[in-house]
C-alpha positions as CSV (number, residue, x, y, z in Angstrom):
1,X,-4.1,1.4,-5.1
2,X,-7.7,3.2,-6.0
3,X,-10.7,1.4,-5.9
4,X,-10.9,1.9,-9.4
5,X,-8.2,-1.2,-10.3
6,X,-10.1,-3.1,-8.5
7,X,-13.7,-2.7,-9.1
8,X,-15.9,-4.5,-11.8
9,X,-16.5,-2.4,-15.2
10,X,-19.7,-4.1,-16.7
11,X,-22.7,-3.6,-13.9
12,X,-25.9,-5.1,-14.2
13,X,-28.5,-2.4,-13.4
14,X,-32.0,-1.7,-13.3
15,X,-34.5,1.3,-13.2
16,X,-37.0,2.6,-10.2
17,X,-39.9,0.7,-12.5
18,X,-38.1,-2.6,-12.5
19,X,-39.9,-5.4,-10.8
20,X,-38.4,-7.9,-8.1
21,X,-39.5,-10.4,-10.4
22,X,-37.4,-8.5,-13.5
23,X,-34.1,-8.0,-10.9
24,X,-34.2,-11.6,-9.3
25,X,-34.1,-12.7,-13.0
26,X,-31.4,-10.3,-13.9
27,X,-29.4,-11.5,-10.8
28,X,-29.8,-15.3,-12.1
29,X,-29.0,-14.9,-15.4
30,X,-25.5,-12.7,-15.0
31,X,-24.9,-15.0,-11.7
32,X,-25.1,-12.3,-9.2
33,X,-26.3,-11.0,-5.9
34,X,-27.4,-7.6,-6.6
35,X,-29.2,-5.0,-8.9
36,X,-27.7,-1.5,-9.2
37,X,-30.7,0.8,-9.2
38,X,-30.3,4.0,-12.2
39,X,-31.7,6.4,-13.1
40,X,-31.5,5.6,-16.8
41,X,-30.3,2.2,-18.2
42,X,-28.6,3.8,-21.5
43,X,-25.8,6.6,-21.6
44,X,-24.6,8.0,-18.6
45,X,-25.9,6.4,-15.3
46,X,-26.5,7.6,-11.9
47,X,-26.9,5.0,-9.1
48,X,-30.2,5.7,-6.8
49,X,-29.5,2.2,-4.5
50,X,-28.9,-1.2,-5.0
51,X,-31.4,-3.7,-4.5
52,X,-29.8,-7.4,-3.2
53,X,-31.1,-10.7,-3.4
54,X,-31.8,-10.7,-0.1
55,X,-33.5,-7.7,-0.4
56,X,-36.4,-9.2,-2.7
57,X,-36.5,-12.5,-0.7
58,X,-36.9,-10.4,2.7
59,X,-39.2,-7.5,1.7
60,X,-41.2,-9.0,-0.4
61,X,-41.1,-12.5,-0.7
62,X,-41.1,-13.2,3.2
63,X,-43.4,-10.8,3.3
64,X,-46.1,-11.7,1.2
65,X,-45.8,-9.1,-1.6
66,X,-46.4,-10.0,-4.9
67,X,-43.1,-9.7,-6.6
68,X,-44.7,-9.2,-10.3
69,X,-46.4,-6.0,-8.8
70,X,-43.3,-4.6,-6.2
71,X,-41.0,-1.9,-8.0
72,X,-37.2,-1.9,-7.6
73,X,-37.9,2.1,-6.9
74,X,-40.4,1.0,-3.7
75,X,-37.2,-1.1,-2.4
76,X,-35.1,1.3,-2.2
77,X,-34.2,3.0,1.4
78,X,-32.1,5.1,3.3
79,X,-29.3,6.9,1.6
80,X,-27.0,5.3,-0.9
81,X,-23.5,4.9,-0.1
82,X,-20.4,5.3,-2.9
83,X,-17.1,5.7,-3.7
84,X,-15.2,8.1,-5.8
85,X,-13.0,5.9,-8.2
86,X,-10.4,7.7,-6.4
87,X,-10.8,5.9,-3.3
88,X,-8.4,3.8,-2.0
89,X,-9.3,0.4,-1.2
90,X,-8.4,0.8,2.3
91,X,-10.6,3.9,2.7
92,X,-13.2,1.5,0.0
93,X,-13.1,-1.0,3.3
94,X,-13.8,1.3,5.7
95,X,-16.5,3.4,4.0
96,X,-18.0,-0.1,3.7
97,X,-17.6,-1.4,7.2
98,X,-19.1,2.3,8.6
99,X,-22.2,1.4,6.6
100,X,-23.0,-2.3,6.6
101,X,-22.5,-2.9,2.9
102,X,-21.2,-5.5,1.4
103,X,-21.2,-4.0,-2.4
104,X,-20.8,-0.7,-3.2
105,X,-21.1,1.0,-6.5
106,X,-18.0,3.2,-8.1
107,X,-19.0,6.7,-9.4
108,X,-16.5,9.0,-10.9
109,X,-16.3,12.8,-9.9
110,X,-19.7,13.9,-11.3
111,X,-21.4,11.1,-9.3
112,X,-21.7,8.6,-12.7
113,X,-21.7,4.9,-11.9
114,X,-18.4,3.5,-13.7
115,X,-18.2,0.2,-11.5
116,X,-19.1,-1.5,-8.7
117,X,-16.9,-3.4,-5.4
118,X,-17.7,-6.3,-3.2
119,X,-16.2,-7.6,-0.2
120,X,-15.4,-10.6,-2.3
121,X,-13.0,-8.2,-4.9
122,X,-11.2,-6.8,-1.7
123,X,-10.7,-9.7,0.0
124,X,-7.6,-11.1,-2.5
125,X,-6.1,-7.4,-2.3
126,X,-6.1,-8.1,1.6
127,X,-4.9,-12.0,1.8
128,X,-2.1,-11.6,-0.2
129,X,0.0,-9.0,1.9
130,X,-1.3,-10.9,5.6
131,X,0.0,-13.6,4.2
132,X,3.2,-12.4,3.2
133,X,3.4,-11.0,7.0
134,X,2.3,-14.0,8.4
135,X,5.3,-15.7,6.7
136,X,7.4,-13.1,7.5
137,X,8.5,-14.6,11.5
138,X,9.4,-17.9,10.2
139,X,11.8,-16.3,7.1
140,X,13.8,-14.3,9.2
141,X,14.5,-17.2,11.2
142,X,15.4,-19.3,8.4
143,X,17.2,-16.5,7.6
144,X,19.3,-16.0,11.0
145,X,19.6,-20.1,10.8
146,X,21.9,-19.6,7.9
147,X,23.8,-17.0,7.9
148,X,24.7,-16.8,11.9
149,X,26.0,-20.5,12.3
């Protein structure tokens, strides 16, 4: 299964000029935990980083900055990690765990943001088939129980 079933179609992003104070109200109003930094809100969208609640309450609330004046573009470090929509989600997992991420925006082949993955949207995708193997002992003994009598 591609990453592309999976991940979320409608992401909230922002530009390099954004405020904290503009993202933080973004993230409230749409319920969410991160801002998806573009390079252009309308048309076709690049991603540039993401910028995480945590983010604004670390770097700038904690400390001290004002957010009204700090810029979404002056958050913004180290390289940006993707994945192709192509990706599986098992390969989506890893890219994730190699990096420290916990979201990760979906580009398609020309590098165009078309969605966006958490941890919390792989996490079904993995419970369901543990589970399945966790019950898998106890079947085939209920199994053997009735037809070997």
């Amino acid at each position: 299964m591609s990453i592309r079933e999976i991940c979320h179609r409608s992401v909230v992003c922002g530009t390099p000029d954004m405020t904290a104070v503009e993202a933080a109200a973004l993230m409230r109003q749409h319920h969410i935990g991160n801002v998806v930094v573009v390079d252009r809100i309308d048309g076709d969208r690049r991603p540039l980083g993401v910028v995480t609640d945590r983010d604004i309450v670390v770097e700038v609330v904690a400390a001290g900055l004002d957010p009204v004046t700090v810029r979404l573009g002056d958050m913004m470090v180290g390289r940006l990690v993707t994945a192709e929509e192509t990706t599986s989600y098992a390969e989506t997992i890893r890219i994730m765990a190699l990096h420290g991420v916990r979201r990760l925006p979906v580009v398609d082949s020309a590098g165009l943001l078309v969605g966006i993955v958490s941890v919390d949207d792989l996490l079904p995708q993995l419970a369901s088939p543990l589970a399945a193997l966790s019950d898998l002992a106890g079947r085939s003994r209920r199994y053997e129980t009735q037809t070997r009598k």
